[in-house]
C-alpha positions in Angstrom: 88.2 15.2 43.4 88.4 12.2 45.0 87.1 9.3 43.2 83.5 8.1 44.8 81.3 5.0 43.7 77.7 6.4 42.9 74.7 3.5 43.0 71.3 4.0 41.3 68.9 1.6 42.0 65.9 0.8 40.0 63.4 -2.5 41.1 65.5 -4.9 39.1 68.1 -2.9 37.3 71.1 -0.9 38.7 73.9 1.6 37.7 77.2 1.9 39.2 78.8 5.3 38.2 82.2 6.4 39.5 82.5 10.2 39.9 85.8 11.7 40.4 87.0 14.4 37.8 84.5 12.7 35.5 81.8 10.1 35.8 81.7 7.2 34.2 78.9 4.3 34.4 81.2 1.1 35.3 78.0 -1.2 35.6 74.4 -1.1 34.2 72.6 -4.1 34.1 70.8 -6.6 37.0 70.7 -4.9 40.6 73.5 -6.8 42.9 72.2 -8.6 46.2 74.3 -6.0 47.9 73.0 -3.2 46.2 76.3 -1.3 46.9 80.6 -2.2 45.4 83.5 -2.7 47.7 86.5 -1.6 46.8 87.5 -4.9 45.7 85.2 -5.2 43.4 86.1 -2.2 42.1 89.3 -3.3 41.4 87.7 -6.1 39.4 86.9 -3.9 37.0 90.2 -2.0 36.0 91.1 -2.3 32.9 94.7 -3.1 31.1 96.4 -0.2 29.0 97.9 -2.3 26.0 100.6 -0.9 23.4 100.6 0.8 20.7 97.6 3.1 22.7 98.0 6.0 25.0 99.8 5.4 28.2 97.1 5.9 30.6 93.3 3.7 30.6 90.8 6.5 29.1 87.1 6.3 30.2 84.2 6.5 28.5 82.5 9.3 30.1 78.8 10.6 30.5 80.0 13.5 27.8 83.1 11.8 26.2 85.9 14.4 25.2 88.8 14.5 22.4 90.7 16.6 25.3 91.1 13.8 27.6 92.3 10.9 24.5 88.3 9.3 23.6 89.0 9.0 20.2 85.1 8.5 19.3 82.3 11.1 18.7 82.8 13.7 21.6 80.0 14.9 23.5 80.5 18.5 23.0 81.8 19.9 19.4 81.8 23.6 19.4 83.9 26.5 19.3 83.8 30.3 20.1 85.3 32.3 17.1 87.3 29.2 16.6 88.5 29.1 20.1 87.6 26.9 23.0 87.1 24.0 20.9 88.5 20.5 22.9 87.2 21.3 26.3 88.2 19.1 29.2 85.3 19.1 32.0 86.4 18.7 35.5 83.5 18.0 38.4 83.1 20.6 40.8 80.5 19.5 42.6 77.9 16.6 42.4 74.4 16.0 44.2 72.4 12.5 44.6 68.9 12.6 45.5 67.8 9.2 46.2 68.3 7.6 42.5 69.0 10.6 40.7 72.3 12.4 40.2 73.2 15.8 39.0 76.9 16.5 38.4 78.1 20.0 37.8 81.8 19.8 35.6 83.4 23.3 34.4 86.2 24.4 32.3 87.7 27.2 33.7 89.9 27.8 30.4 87.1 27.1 27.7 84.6 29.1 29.6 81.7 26.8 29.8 79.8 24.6 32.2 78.2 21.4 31.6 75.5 20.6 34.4 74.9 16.6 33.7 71.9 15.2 35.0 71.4 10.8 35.3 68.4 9.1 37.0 67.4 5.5 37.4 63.6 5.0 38.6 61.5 2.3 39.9 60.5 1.1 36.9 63.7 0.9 35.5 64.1 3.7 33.3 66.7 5.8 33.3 67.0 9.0 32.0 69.6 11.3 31.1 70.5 15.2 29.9 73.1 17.5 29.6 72.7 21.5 30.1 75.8 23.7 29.1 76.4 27.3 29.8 78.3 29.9 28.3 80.7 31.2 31.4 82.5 34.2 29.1 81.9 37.2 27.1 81.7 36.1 23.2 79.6 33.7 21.5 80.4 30.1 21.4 79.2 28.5 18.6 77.7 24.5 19.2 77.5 22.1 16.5 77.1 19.0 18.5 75.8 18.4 22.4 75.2 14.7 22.7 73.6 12.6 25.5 76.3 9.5 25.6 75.1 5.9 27.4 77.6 3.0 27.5 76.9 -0.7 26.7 79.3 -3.6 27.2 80.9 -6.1 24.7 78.3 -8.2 24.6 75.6 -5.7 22.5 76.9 -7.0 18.9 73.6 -6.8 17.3 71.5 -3.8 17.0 67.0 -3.8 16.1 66.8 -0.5 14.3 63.9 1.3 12.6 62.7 2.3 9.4 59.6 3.1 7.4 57.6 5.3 5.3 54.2 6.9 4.9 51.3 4.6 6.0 54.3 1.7 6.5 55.7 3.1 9.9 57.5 1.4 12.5 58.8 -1.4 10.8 61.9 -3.0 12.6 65.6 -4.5 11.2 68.3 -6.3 12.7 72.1 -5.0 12.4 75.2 -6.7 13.6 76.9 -4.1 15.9 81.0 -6.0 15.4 82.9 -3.2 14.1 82.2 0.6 13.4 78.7 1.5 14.1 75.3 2.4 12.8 74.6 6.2 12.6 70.7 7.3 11.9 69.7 10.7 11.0 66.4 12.6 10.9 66.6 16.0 9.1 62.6 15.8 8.2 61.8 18.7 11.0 59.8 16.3 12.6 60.1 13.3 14.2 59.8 11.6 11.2 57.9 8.2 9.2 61.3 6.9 8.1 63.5 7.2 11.9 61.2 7.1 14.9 63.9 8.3 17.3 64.6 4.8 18.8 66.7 1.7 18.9 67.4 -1.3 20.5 71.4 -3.0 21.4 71.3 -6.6 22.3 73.4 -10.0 23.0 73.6 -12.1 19.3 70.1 -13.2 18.6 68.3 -11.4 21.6 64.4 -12.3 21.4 61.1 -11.4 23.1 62.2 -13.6 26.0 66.0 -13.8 26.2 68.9 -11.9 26.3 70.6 -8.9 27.6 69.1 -5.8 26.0 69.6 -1.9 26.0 66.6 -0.1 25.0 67.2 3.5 23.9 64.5 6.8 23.3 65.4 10.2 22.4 62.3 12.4 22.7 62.7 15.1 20.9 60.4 15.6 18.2 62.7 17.5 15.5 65.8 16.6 14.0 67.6 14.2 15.4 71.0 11.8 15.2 71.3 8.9 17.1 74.7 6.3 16.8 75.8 3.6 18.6 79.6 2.9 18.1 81.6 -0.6 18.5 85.0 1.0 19.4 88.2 -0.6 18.2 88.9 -1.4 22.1 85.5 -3.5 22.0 83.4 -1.1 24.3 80.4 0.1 23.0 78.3 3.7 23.4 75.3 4.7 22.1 74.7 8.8 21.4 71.6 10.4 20.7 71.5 14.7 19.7 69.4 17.4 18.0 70.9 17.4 14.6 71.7 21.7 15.0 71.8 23.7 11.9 74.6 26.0 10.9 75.0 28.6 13.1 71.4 27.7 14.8 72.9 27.5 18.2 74.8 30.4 19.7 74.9 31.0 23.4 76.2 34.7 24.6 77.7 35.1 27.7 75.5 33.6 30.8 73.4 31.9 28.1 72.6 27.8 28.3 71.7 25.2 26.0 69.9 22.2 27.6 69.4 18.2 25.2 66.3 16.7 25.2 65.7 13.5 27.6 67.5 10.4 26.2 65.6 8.1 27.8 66.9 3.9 28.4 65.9 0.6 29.9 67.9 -2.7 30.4 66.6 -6.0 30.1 68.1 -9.3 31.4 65.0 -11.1 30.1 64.4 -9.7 26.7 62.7 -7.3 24.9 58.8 -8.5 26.7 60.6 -7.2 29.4 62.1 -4.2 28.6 59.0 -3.3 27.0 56.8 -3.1 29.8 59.7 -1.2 32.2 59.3 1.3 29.2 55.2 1.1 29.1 55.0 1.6 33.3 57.2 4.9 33.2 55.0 6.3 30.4 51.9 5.6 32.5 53.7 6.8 35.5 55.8 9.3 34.4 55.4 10.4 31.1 51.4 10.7 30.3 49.3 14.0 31.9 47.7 13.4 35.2 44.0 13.3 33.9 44.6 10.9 31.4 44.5 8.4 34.0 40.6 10.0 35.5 38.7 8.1 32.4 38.4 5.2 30.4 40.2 6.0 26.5 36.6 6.9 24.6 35.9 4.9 21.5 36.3 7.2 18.3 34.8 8.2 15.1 36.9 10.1 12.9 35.1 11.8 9.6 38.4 11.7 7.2 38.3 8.5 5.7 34.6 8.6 5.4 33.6 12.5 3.6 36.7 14.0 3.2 36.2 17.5 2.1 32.8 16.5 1.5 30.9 18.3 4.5 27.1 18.8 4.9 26.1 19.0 8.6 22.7 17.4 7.7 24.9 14.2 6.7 27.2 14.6 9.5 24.6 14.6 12.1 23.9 11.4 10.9 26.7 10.2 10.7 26.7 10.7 14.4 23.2 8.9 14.9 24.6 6.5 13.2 27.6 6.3 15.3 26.5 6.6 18.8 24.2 3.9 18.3 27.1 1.4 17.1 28.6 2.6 20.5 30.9 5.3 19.4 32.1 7.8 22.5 33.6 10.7 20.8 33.2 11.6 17.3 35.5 13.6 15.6 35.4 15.9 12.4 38.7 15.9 10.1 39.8 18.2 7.5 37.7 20.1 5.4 35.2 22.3 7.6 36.9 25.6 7.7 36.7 28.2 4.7 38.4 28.2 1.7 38.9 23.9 2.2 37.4 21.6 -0.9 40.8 20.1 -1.2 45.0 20.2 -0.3 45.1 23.0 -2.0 43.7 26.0 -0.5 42.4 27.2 2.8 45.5 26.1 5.4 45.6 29.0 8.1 42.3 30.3 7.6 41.0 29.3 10.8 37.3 30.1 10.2 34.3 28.0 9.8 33.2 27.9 6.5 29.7 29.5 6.0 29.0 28.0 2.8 29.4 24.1 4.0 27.8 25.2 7.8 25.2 28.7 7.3 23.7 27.4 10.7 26.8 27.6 11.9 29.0 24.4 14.2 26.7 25.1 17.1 24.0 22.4 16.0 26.4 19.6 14.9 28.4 19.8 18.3 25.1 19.8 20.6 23.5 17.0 18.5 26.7 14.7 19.1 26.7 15.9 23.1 22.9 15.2 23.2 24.0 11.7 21.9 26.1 11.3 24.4 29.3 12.1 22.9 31.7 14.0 23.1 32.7 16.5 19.9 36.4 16.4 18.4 37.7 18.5 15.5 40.7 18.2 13.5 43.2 21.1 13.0 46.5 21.7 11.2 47.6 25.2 13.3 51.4 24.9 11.9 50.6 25.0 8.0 49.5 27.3 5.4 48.2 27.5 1.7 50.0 29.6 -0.5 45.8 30.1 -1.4 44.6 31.4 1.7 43.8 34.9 3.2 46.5 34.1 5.6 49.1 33.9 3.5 47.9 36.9 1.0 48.0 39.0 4.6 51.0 37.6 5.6 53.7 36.4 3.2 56.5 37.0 5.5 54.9 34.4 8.2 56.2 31.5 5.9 59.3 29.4 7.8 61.3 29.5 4.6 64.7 31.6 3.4 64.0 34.8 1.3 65.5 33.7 -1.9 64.7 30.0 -2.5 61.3 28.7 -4.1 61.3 25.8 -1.7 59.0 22.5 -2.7 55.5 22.1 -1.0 54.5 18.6 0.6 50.4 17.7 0.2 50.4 21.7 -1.8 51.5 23.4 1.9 53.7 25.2 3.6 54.9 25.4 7.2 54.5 28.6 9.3 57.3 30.5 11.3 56.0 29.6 14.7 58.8 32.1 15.9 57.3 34.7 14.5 55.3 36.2 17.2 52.6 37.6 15.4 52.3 34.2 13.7 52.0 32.3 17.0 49.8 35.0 18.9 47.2 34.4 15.7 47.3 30.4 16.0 46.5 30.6 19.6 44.0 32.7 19.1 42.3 30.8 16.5 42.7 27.6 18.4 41.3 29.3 21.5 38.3 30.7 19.8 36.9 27.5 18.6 37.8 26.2 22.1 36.2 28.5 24.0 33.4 28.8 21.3 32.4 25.4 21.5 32.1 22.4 23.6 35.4 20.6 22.4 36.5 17.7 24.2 39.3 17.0 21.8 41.5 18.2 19.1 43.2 16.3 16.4 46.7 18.2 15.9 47.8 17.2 12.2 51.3 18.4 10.6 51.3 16.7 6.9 54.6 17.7 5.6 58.1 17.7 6.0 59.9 21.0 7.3 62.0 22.4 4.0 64.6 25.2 4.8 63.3 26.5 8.0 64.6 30.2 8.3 63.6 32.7 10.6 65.1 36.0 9.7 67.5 34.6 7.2 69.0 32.2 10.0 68.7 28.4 10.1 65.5 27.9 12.6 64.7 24.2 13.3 65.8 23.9 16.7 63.5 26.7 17.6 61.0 25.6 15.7 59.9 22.2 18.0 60.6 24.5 20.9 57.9 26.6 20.1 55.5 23.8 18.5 55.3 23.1 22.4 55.0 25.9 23.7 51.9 26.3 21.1 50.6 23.1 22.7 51.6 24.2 26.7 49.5 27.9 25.9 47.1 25.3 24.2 46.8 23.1 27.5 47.1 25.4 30.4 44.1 27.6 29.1 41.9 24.3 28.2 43.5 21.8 30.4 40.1 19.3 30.1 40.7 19.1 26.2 42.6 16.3 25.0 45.1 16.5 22.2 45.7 13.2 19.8 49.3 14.2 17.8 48.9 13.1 13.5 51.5 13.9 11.6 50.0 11.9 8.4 50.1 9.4 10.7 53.1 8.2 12.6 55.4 11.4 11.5 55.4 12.9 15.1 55.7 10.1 17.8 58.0 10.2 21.0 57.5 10.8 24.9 58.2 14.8 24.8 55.3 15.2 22.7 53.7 12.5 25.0 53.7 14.8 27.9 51.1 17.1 26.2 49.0 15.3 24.5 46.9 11.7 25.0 46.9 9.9 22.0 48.7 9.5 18.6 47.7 8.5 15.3 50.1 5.4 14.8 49.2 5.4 11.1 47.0 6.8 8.2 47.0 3.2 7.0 44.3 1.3 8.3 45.1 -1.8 6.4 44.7 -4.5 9.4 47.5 -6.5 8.0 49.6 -3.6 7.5 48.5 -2.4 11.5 49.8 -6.0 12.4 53.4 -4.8 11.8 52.6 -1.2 12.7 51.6 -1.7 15.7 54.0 -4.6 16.7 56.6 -2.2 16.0 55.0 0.8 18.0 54.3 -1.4 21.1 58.3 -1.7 21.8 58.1 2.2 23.3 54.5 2.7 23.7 51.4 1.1 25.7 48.4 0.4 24.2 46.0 2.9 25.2 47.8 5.7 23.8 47.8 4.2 20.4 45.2 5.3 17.9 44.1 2.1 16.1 40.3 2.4 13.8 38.5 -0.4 12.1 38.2 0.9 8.7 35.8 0.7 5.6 36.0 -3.5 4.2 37.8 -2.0 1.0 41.2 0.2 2.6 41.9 3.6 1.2 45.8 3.2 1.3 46.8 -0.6 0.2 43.3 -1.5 -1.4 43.0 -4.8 -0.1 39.8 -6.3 1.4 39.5 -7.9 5.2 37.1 -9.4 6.9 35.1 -7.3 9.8 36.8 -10.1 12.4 40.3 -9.3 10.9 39.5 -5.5 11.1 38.0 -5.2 14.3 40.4 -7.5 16.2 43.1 -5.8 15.1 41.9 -2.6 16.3 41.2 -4.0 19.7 44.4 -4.1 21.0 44.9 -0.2 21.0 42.8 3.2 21.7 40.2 1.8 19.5 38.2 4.1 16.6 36.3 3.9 13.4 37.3 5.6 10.5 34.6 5.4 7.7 31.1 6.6 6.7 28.7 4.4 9.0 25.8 5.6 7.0 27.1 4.4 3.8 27.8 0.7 5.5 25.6 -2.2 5.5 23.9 -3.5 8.0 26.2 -6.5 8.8 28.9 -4.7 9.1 27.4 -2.0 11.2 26.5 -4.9 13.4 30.1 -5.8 13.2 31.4 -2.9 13.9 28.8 -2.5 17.1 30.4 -6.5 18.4 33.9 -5.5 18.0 33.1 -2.1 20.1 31.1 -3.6 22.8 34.0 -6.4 22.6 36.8 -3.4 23.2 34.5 -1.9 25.7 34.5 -4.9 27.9 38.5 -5.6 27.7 39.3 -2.2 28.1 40.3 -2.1 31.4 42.7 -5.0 30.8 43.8 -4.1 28.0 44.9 -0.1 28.5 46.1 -1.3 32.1 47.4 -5.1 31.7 51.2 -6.2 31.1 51.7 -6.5 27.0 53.7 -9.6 26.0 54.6 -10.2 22.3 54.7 -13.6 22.1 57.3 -15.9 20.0 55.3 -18.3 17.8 57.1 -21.4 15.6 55.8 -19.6 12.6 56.7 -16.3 10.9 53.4 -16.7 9.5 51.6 -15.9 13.0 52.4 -12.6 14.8 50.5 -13.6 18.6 50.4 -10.6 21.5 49.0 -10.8 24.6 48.1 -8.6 27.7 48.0 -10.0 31.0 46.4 -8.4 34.1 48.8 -6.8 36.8 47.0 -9.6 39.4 48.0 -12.6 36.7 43.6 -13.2 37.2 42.9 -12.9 33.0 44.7 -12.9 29.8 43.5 -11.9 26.2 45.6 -13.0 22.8 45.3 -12.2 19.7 46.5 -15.0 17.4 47.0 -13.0 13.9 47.6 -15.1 10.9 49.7 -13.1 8.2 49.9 -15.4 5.5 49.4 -19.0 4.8 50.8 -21.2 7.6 54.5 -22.5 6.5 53.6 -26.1 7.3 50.3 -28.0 7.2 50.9 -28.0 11.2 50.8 -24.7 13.3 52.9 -25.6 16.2 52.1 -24.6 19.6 50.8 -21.1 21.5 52.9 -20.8 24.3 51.9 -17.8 27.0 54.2 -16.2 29.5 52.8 -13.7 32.0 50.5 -16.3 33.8 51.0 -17.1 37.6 51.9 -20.5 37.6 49.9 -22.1 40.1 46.6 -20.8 39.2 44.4 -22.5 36.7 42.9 -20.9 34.2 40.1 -21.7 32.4 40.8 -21.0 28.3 37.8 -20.1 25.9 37.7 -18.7 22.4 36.1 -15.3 22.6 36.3 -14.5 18.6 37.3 -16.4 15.3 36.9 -15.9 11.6 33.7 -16.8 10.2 34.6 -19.7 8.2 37.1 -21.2 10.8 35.1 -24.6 10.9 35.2 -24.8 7.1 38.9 -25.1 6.2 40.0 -28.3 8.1 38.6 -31.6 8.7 38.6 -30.8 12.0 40.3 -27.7 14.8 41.7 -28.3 18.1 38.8 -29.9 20.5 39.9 -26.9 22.6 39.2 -24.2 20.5 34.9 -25.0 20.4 35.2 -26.7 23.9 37.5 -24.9 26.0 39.6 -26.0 28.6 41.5 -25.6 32.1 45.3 -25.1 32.4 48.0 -24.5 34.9 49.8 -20.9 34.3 53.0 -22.9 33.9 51.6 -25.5 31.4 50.7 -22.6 29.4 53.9 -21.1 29.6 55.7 -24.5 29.2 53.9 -26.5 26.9 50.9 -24.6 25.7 47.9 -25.7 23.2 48.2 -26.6 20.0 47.5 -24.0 17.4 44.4 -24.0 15.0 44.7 -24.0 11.3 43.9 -20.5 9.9 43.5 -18.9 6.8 45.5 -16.1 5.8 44.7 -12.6 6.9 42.3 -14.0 9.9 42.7 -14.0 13.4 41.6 -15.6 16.5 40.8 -13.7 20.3 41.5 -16.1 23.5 40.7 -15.9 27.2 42.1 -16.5 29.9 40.5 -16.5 33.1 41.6 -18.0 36.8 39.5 -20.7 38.3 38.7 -19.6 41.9 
């Protein structure tokens, strides 16, 4: 095939991929004035062949092969009955549709077809898949399909992630010089220790300079992502399904399609890159009615009773609730039969009589008659060995006959393959949802996946596949209820999951230092409203420590705000707390789960300052969270991008911690008098910071003088 230039444009970004018998991306970074290459400027970009090397210049392709001399991790490792295994793609036939491309490449010897698909869309993401087919009679075996992207020279340093229960999302820097990084998730889910996602940069890339590559692989299973420095200096990043032995076999006619990788470029930083990243998930990634309503304010039982349910109490719990401002209220584990602990009960999807003899009916129409609507918390893909289920059904167990395999929180996980299995989980959800009038489900999965066999074979793969399916039977027969994904916490986060549900649990730790970081980290990939963030109790559950009601309820401002606590059992100041920081969300909510996020550099590690902007540049909020005593008696300066910089704005201190006049001599005049700035001479110069003690925070605004 003759060689043609391909360009993909986005708003500010642009690819240039040559296709001839392969593609190859030449260019990905800033659109061009010109939108389109010459031929001489193509030539400006052929490479030299040095010695000692193969003869010929070898490209990195969209699905690199060992067949045609790319030396790094192929694309495609597979064989069928150790045959067929080095194929060499050649293009038969591509189609462009305005800024997507599909490109269909076959080899005729090897028998298989790999149907490549590459888009780049206005809001600069782009997103790329691979599906290949089986053209032959006999099984062919795949270990490894990979969605490849390229990167330049330049990305030598890499922000990773890592992190554990109730300490998720926390970020690290890597050079990226020589060799690579290779992360792998083999947890059955997406996992607290790798959220599928990564970030390749120029040295010392920030918030607000420098070229980076942001990279996220939704697929909620196992998973392998790598990004390589090759010995010739080009880079690649890859990101797969991690495919058990012998999960994947494709008879004749059969095909195998990769999840999205999904990827961003920045000239400007990772603010930037960011928000390209938060408008496609608004626009392209979240269900069409999540947009019809404002996210409601939770209150979520768990923290508060645990197994502890008597429907007297909970009701009010609910008074107590709706008149702090609470819009849905949700009851957590513990209210079907068999549950007074971990231990017992998973899979027996019946209301318990003993805990509710009048039955749910009551409970869900005092909350409606309160004005709220009634959420309940499920776990449909585990099981106690101590359940009916189980005694019923041994063989539903994902596991391999032969192996005691460990339990995680005393449970197991079921074999969603199973059909029986499945049918009986929709059912059960089903019931309740037709049953009563639930406006929301809170879809848990507390442990790790351990062997997962169906019929003897390894099972993962499938697995996910049909954990949405469960959801997609879920939503098509209850499309108004809305689905929040827990995983204890952060363990199942990405955008394929995304596209059924409407919210996810960042974290079970509600520690509002610990959220700092948390959500910091989250707010690379994810916007604001989709991220579940609660005030809870003065004294946390998970680190033990003891905030303020300012600390606690700013922090959980700047998300899809909730309680999570026993509002009877509270005092009245911090019920009265708790009802300011509500009615506080409730006012900024329209800014803040539609506004631009900015993370904002501060001259202290000691601060962590984010702000969101509104799309017309007319108000601002920022949080100013101080993590631990300032380095230096001084605090530096605030310094806010987003602003337009003609317009003033006048600047007022909407929240601060109770004893903020009490530690200084005196604060910034600004701070108890307010002021009027320029958009540029907050950007450029800013305001001087106030002194705060540690584990306190401050809430500005920002709003245009007319």
């Amino acid at each position: 095939m003759n060689k043609q230039l391909i360009t993909l444009v986005g708003t500010n970004t642009q690819l240039l991929i040559e296709v001839g018998d392969f593609a190859e991306i030449l260019y990905w970074g800033n659109a061009l004035p010109t939108g389109h290459v010459t031929p001489t400027e193509r030539i400006a970009l052929a490479r030299p062949v040095p010695y000692g090397r193969l003869d010929n210049d070898v490209s990195m392709t969209l699905s690199p092969e060992l067949a045609r001399g790319v030396f790094s991790s192929p694309g495609l490792e597979g064989h069928r009955g150790a045959q067929d295994w080095a194929p060499a793609f050649v293009i038969e036939q591509y189609e462009q549709q305005g800024d997507s491309l599909t490109l269909t490449s076959v080899d005729s010897v090897a028998g298989l077809r790999l149907v490549s698909e590459i888009a780049l869309d206005s809001h600069d993401v782009v997103k790329t898949r691979h599906t290949l087919t089986n053209l032959k009679s006999g099984l062919y075996t795949v270990n490894r399909l990979a969605n490849t992207l390229p990167m330049p020279a330049r990305a030598q340093e890499l922000m990773t992630y890592y992190g554990r229960w109730v300490h998720e999302f926390q970020t690290e820097r890597l050079p990226l010089l020589h060799g690579g990084y290779v992360q792998e998730n083999r947890r059955g889910r997406t996992s607290h220790e790798h959220y599928p996602a990564l970030v390749a940069g120029t040295p010392h890339f920030g918030e607000l300079q420098g070229d980076v590559w942001g990279f996220h692989f939704a697929w909620s299973g196992n998973h392998r992502l790598r990004v390589d420095a090759k010995t010739d200096g080009r880079r690649y990043m890859q990101a797969e399904v991690i495919y058990l032995p012998g999960e994947i076999n494709l008879a004749e006619n059969e095909s195998l399609t990769t999840p999205w990788l999904y990827a961003s470029y920045s000239g400007n930083g990772l603010n930037q890159m960011s928000q390209q990243f938060h408008r496609h998930v608004r626009g392209a990634i979240l269900p069409a009615e999540f947009h019809q309503k404002q996210r409601p304010i939770h209150l979520n039982t768990w923290e508060g009773i645990y197994f502890d349910h008597d429907p007297s109490y909970i009701m009010s719990m609910a008074s107590q609730s709706a008149q702090m401002g609470v819009e849905r209220f949700i009851i957590d584990d513990g209210w079907f039969k068999g549950r007074n602990g971990d231990k017992a009960g998973l899979g027996d999807w019946f209301l318990c009589q003993e805990k509710y003899p009048e039955g749910l009916h009551q409970v869900v129409e005092h909350v409606n008659q309160l004005g709220m609507e009634f959420g309940l918390w499920f776990e449909p893909e585990m099981i106690n060995k101590n359940s009916d289920l189980y005694r019923n059904h041994p063989d539903w167990l994902l596991a391999v006959e032969g192996y005691e395999q460990p339990t995680g929180r005393n449970q197991y996980v079921i074999d969603l393959q199973n059909q029986a299995a499945f049918d009986y989980l929709f059912e059960r959800l089903d019931h309740f949802l037709s049953t009563y009038n639930i406006a929301y489900i809170k879809w848990d999965m507390n442990r790790e996946v351990v062997q997962p066999g169906h019929l003897g074979q390894a099972a993962a793969h499938a697995q996910t596949q049909r954990y949405y399916e469960l959801v997609d039977k879920v939503r098509a027969k209850h499309p108004s209820v809305e689905i929040e994904s827990c995983a204890a916490g952060g363990g199942r986060i990405d955008y394929e999951v995304l596209k059924r549900t409407h919210r996810f649990w960042a974290s079970d730790n509600n520690d509002a230092l610990e959220r700092q970081t948390i959500q910091r980290g989250m707010s690379y990939f994810f916007p604001p409203e989709v991220m579940g963030s609660h005030i809870g109790a003065s004294h946390c559950h998970s680190t033990r420590r003891r905030h303020s009601i300012e600390f606690r309820g700013l922090t959980a401002l700047f998300g899809h705000m909730g309680i999570e606590l026993d509002p009877v059992a509270e005092c009245d100041e911090e019920k009265q707390g708790f009802e300011r920081y509500i009615e506080l969300h409730k006012t900024l909510r329209p800014l803040l789960h539609s506004g631009t996020s900015w993370r904002i550099p501060t001259d202290d590690q000691a601060h962590l300052v984010h702000a969101v902007v509104s799309d017309d540049q007319r108000e601002a909020v920022v949080l100013l969270a101080q993590l631990a005593m300032p380095t230096h008696a001084l605090s530096g300066h605030l310094r806010i991008p987003g602003l337009a910089n003609n317009t003033r704005y006048r600047v007022q201190v909407l929240d601060k911690p109770s004893n903020y006049q009490d530690i200084v001599n005196y604060q910034p005049p600004w701070t108890e008098e307010g002021c009027e700035l320029s958009g540029s001479w907050c950007a450029e110069v800013g305001l001087t910071m106030p002194v705060l003690d540690a584990e306190t925070a401050m809430l500005i605004k920002l709003e245009a003088i007319d």
